[in-house]
C-alpha positions as CSV (number, residue, x, y, z in Angstrom):
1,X,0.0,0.0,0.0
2,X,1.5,3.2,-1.0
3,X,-0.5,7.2,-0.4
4,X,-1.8,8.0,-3.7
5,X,-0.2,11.8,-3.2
6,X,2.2,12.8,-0.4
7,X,2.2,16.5,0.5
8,X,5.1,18.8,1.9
9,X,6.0,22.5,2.6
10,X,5.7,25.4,4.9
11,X,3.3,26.2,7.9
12,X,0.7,28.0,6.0
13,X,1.2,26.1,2.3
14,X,-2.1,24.9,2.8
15,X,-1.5,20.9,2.8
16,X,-3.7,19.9,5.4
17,X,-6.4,22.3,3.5
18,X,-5.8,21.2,0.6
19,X,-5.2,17.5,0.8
20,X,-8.5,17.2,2.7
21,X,-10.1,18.6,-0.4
22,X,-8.5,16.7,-2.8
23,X,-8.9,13.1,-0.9
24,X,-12.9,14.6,-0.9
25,X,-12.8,14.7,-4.8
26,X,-11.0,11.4,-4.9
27,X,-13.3,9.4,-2.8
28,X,-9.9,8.7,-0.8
29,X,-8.2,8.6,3.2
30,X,-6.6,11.7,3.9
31,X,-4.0,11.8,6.7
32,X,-2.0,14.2,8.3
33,X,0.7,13.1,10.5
34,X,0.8,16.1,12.7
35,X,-2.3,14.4,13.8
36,X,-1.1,10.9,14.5
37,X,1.5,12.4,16.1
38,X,-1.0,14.3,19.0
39,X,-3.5,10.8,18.7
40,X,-0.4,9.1,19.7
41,X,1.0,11.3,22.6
42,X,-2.3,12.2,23.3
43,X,-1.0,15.7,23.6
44,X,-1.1,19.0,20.6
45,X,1.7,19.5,18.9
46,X,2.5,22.4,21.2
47,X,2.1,20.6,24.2
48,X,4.6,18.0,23.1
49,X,7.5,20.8,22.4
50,X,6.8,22.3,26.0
51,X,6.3,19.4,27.8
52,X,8.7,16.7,25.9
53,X,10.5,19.1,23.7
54,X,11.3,19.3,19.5
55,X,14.0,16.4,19.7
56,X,11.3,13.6,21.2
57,X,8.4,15.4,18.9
58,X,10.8,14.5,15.9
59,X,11.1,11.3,16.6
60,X,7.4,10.7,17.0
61,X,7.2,12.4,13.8
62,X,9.6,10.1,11.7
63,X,7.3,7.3,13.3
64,X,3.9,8.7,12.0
65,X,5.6,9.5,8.8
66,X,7.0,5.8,8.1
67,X,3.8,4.3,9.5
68,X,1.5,6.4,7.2
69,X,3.7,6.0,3.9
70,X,3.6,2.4,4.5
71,X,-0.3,2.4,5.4
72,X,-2.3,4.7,3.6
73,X,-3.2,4.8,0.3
74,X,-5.2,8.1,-0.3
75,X,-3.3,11.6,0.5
76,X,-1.2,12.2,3.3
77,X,0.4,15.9,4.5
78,X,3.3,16.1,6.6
79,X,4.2,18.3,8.7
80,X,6.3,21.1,7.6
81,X,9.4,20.4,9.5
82,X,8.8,16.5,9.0
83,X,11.7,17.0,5.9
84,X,13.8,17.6,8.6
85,X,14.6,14.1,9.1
86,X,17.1,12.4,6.4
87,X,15.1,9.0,7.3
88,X,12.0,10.9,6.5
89,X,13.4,12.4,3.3
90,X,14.7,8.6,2.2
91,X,11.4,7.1,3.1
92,X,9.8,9.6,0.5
93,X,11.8,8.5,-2.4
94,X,10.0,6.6,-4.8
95,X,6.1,8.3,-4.1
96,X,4.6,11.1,-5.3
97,X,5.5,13.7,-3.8
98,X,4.1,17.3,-3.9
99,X,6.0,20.5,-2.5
100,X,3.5,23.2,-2.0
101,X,5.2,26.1,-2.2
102,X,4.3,29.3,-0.5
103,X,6.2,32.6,-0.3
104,X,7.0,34.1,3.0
105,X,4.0,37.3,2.9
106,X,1.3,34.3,2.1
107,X,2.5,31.9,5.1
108,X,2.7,34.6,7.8
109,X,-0.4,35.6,7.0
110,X,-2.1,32.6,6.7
111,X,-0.4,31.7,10.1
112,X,-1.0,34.9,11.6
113,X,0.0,34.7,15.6
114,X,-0.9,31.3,15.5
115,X,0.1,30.0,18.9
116,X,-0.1,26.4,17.8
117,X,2.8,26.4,15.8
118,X,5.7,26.5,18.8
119,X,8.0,27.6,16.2
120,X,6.9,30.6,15.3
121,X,6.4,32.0,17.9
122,X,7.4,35.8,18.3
123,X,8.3,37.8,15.2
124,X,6.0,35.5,12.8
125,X,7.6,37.0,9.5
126,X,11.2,36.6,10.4
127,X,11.0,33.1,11.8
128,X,9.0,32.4,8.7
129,X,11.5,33.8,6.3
130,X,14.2,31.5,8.0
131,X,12.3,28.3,7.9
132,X,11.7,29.0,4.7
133,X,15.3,29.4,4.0
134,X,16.8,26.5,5.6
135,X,13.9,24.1,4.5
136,X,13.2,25.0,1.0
137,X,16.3,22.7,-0.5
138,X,15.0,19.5,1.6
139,X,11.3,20.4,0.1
140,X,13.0,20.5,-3.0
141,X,14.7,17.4,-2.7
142,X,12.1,15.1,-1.6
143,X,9.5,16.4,-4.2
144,X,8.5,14.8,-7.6
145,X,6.5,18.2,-8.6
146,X,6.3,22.0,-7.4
147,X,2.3,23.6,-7.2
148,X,2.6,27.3,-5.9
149,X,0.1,28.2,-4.0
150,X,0.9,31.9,-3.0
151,X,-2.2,34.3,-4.0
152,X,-4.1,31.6,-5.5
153,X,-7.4,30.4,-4.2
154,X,-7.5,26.8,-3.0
155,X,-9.8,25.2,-5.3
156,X,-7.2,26.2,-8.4
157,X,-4.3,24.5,-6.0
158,X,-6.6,21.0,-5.6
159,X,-7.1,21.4,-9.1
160,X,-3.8,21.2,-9.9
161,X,-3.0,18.5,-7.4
162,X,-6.0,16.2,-8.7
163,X,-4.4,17.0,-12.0
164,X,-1.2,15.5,-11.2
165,X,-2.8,12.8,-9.9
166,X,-5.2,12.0,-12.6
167,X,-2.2,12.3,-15.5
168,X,-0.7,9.3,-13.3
169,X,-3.7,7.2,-13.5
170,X,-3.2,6.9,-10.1
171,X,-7.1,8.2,-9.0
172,X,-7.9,4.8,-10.5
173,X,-12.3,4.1,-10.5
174,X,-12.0,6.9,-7.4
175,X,-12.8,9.6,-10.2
176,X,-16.5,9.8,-9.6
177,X,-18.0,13.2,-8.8
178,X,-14.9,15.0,-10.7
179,X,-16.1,15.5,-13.8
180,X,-19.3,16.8,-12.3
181,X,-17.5,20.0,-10.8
């Protein structure tokens, strides 16, 4: 079993958004591993960097990672540090992998003061703009195609993804209600 479409990038890309809506279109699981993480400490996200800190939320994170790659087959977002990890990035290689890209002005916005997100936390748009920088390459790296999704509405962003998707032939007989949009 193997996700049909695996999603990375930045706080704020919009892969949790988007990914739910395409896996809706594709009659298909969506997963995102920040998710399994919490199910699994039973904890947020947040909670686990105050209370267990990044190294140990990591490590639960290249564990929901593997464990969805290897069990789901619709779409599955990863967190946006979940790169991070050279396991993680080797584990990616061979699916489908789709950066989302987003420039610095869009995510801060779209993440705003968030106080979910432990790591940005205080000036929003410099922390941003340094995440970006460092992580950018590794979304790079581990992707198989690039949709942009800065100033573009998220039904043109699903669009393209299901695009991608359907020029695989990887939707399969999961196709109904698409052509009715």
């Amino acid at each position: 079993m193997s996700p049909i479409l695996v999603l990375v990038g930045a706080p704020g890309a919009g892969k949790s958004t988007a990914g739910r809506r395409v896996a809706e279109h594709l009659g298909v699981d969506f997963v995102d591993t920040d998710h399994l993480v919490e199910a699994a400490a039973g904890m947020s996200v947040s909670d686990i960097f105050v209370n267990l800190g990044e190294a140990e939320f990591r490590r639960m994170e290249e564990q929901a990672v593997a464990a969805a790659l290897a069990d789901q087959s619709g779409v599955v977002a990863l967190g946006g540090g979940a790169v991070l990890s050279e396991r993680t990035r080797a584990a990616l290689v061979g699916h489908r992998v789709i950066w989302l890209r987003v420039g610095m002005a869009d995510a801060a916005s779209r993440v705003g003061m968030n106080t979910s997100r432990p790591l940005l936390l205080g000036n929003v748009r410099t922390k941003m703009s340094n995440l970006l920088e460092a992580r950018s390459p590794l979304y790079e790296e581990v992707s198989t195609a690039i949709v942009e999704t800065s100033n573009r509405k998220i039904r043109e962003v699903v669009a393209d993804l299901v695009s991608i998707i359907e020029a695989s032939g990887a939707a399969g007989s999961n196709r109904a209600g698409l052509d009715d949009e």
